[in-house]
C-alpha positions in Angstrom: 107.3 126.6 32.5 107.8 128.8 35.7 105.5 129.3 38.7 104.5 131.9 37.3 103.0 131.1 34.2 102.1 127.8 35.9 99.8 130.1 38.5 98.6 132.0 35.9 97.7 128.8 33.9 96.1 127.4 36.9 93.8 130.4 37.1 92.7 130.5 33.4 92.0 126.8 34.1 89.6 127.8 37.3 88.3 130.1 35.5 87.3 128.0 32.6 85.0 125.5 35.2 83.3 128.9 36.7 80.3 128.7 34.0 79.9 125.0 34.5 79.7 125.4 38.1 76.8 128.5 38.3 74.9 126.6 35.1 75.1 123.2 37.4 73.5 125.5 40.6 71.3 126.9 38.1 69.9 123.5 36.4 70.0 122.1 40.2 67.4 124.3 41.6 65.1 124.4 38.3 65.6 120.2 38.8 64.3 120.3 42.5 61.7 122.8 41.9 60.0 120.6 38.8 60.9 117.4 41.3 58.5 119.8 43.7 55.7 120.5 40.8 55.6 116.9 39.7 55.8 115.8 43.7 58.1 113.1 42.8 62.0 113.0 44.5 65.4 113.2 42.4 68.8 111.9 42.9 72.0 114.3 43.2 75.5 112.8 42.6 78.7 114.6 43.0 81.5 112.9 41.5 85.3 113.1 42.5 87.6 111.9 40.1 90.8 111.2 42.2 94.1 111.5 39.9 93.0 114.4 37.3 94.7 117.0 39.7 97.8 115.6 39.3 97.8 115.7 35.7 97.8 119.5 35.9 100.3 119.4 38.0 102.6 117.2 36.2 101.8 117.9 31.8 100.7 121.3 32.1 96.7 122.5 31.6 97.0 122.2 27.8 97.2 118.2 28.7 95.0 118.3 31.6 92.3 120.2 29.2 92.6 117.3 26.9 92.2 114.9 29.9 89.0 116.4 31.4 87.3 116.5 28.0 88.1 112.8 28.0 86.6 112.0 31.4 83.6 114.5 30.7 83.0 112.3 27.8 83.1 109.3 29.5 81.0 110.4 32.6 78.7 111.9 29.3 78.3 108.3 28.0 77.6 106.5 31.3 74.6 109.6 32.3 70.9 108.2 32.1 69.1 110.0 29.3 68.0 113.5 30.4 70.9 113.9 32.8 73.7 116.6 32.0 77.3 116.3 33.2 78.9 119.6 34.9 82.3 119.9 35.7 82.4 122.2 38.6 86.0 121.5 39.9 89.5 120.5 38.9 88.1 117.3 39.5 85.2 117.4 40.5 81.9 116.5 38.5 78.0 117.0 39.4 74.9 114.8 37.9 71.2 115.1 38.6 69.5 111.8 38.2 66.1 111.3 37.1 65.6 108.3 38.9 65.0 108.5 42.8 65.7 104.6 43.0 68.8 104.4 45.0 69.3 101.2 43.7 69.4 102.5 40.5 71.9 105.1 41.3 74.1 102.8 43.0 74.4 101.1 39.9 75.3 104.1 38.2 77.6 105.3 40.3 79.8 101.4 40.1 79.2 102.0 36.3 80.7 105.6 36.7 83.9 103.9 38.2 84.5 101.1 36.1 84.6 103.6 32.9 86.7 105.8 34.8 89.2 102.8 35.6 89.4 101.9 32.0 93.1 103.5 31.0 93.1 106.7 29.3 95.9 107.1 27.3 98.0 110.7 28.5 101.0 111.1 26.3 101.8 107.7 25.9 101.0 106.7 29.2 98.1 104.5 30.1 96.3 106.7 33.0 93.6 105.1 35.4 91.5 107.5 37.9 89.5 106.1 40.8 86.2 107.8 41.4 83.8 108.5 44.6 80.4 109.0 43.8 78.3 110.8 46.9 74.5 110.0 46.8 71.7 112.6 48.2 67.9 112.4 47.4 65.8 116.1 47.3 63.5 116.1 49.1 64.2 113.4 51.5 67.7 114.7 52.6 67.4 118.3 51.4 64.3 120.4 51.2 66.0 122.4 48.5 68.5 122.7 45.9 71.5 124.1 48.5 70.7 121.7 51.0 70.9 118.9 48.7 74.5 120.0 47.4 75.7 120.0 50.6 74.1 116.4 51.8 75.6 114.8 48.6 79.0 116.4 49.5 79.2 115.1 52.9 78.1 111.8 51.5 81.2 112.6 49.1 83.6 113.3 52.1 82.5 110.1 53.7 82.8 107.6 50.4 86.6 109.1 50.4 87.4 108.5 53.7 86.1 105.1 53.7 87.4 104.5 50.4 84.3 103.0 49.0 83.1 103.5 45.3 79.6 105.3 46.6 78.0 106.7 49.7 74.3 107.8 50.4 74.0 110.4 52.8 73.0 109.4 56.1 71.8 112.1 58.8 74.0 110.7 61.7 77.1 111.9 59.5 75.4 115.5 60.6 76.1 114.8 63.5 79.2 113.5 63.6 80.8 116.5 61.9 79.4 118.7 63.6 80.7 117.4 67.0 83.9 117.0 65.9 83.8 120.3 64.8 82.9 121.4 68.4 85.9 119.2 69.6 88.4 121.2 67.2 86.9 124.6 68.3 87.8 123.6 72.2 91.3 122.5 71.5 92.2 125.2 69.9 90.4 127.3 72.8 91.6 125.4 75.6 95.7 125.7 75.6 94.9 129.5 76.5 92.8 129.2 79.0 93.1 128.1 82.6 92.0 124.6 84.1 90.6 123.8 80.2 92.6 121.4 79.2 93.2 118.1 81.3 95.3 115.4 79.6 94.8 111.3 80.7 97.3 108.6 79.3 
């Protein structure tokens, strides 16, 4: 296949995960405002399924299709009763949970990766991924249905740098990225200025 087909496969592909994405923001926001009418909280996960990305790039989308249906399945299976699955990037999956027990979620989320670790069988290979599960609970973390999304993605950014199987947001990592956001803005600001920059070893 060229690049170009490949490129132009790739963006079929992207485009296919569009709907799933807006009907996941969609069912998000009608989730946290019936969490808000029956004043009870509810449990976001986001899911990254490390490995699926390079399926596309190695077999082609008309395998990696094949593949996500597989993992979507799987995820499908392992979801509490009530809870959709919604894939909303090339490997990338989103799941409301009903239960605001983090407990409970926790368990779901180590269920989550040992399905996922079970071999899937890509032409006549036997494929593992390894998932990260990031944790945010509306209202506690965020008062609404943005705000949650991006808690349970921070909490995702953090599980995959640590490497851990799950992470529940915690405020401090607020903090933390901001600040080292602030740090990046004044290195890249300081080599052009005068007396900004001061180097100790």
């Amino acid at each position: 296949m060229s690049e170009a087909s490949d490129a132009s496969a790739f963006r079929e592909t992207a485009t296919d995960i569009l709907p799933d994405r807006l009907r996941f923001y969609a069912d998000l926001k009608t989730a946290c405002e019936r969490a808000t009418a029956e004043a009870r909280p509810c449990v976001l996960a986001l899911i990254d399924v490390n490995g699926v990305e390079h399926v596309l790039a190695v077999f082609g989308p008309r395998v990696w299709e094949a593949t996500i249906a597989a993992v979507t399945e799987r995820l499908a299976v392992s979801a509490p009763r009530g809870s959709a699955v919604y894939h909303i990037r090339t490997s990338r999956y989103g799941m409301v949970l009903p239960s605001a027990d983090f407990n409970a979620a926790a368990r779901q989320a180590q269920g989550i990766a040992a399905l996922l670790a079970e071999p899937f069988e890509i032409e006549d290979l036997a494929v593992t991924f390894e998932a990260h599960v990031g944790l945010a609970r509306f209202p506690n973390h965020g008062a609404d249905s943005p705000s949650l999304a991006r808690c349970a993605l921070v909490a995702l950014k953090e599980c995959d740098s640590a490497e851990e199987t799950f992470s529940i947001f915690d405020p401090i990592w607020d903090a933390k990225q901001r600040e080292r956001y602030r740090l990046l803005r004044d290195l890249r600001q300081a080599p052009g200025r005068d007396d900004e920059l001061l180097l100790h070893y």
